[in-house]
Structure formats: C-alpha cells, structure tokens
C-alpha angles and dihedrals in degrees: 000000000000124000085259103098106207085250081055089055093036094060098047088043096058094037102041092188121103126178104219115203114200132167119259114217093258094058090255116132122252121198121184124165117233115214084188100066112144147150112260101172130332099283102035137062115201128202129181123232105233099145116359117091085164095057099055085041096061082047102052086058098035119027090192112118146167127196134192141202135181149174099233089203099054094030091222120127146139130256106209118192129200160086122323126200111202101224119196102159138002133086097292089050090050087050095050096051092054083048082059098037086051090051083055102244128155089261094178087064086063131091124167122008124217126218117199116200101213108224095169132009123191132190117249127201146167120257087237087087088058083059095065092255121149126232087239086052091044100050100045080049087060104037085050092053087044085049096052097045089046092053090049090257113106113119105179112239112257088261102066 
C-alpha cells in the first residue's frame, strides 16, 4: 500500500485542482492552480503544464513541491509534499498523456507533464470544525455563500 489512502484519492479525484506551490530561484514561493491533478498510483499525483512555464521552470532547479487540494464546500482537503520530475517525451510521458486523452482532456493544449513523487500527505482542514460545526453545516454554509455569489447577491459579511 502507498502512502495515497482511497479518501486521498477520492478527494483529488472529485476536485481535480490542485494549487502547486514550487521555489523560484530566488527562494521566493510560486503558487499556480492545476486544473490537471490527478492520481496517478498510490504513491504519485500527476498534473499537466498547459500554462505555466514558471512553474516547469522551478521545477527544473528545484525538484521540491506541495500540492494542495480541497473541497471548497466542506472545506476539508490534503497538503502532499514531495518531489516532482518534469516529464516532455519517453515512454512515461507518452502514458500520461493517454491517461489524459482517456479522461477526455484537450491533450494538444498540453506540453510537459509533471510527476510528483508524494513523500508526506497531511490532512487539511477549516477552523470551523474547532468550532463544533458539522460537515453537513459547513458545507450548506458554503454552497449557500457559492449560490449567492453566483445569483449576483453576495454581499460579503462586515468581518471580512
């Protein structure tokens, strides 16, 4: 068994965007999201470069990542950190893009692919669990919120 638990899995499986955090060279952060995250085994999240040249190029110096993904409703995620290996031709990087083609993404919008390598994976989650609230209570709190802003009526509460 691989350090990915099947709710791991499950969670970038049903979000599919991940924010990836790498180091600039000049030890700033860079965070991009990654509308390609995906499992690819038990032990390695994949994500494809469409538009972030940054991004390959932090990667390219210092292979260190972390990547995060969460439900946005129940406010519940995972933080992975690890190594990734910028992939743009072989046999892996032929594999990952029929992954892709199979999942039915625009595969000729991608360039290179990136495989991170998960070395810890840690559970993230909001402070409004502290407070005693349900996921069921969190999450109707957030569609609510998602629905308003969506309607045009969203008018953001005096604390934020």
């Amino acid at each position: 068994m691989g350090i990915l638990t099947a709710d791991m899995k499950r969670v970038v499986t049903e979000q599919s965007l991940g924010f990836v955090a790498t180091v600039c060279p000049d030890g700033t952060p860079n965070l991009s999201p990654k509308g390609t995250t995906a499992v690819w085994d038990d032990d390695h999240l994949v994500f494809a470069n469409i538009r972030s040249p940054g991004t390959i190029a932090n990667l390219r110096t210092n292979a260190s990542v972390e990547v995060n993904v969460v439900d946005p409703f129940v406010r519940k995620g995972y933080r992975f950190k690890g190594v990734g290996t910028v992939l743009d031709s072989g046999t892996l990087y032929d594999r990952v893009i029929v992954f892709y083609e199979a999942r039915g993404s625009v595969v000729r919008l991608m360039r290179e692919v990136v495989l991170i390598r998960v070395e810890r994976a840690q559970p993230i989650d909001s402070p409004a669990y502290d407070l005693g609230l349900s996921e069921d209570e969190v999450r109707e709190r957030w569609e609510r919120r998602f629905e308003s802003i969506r309607l045009g009526r969203f008018t953001p509460p005096a604390s934020e």
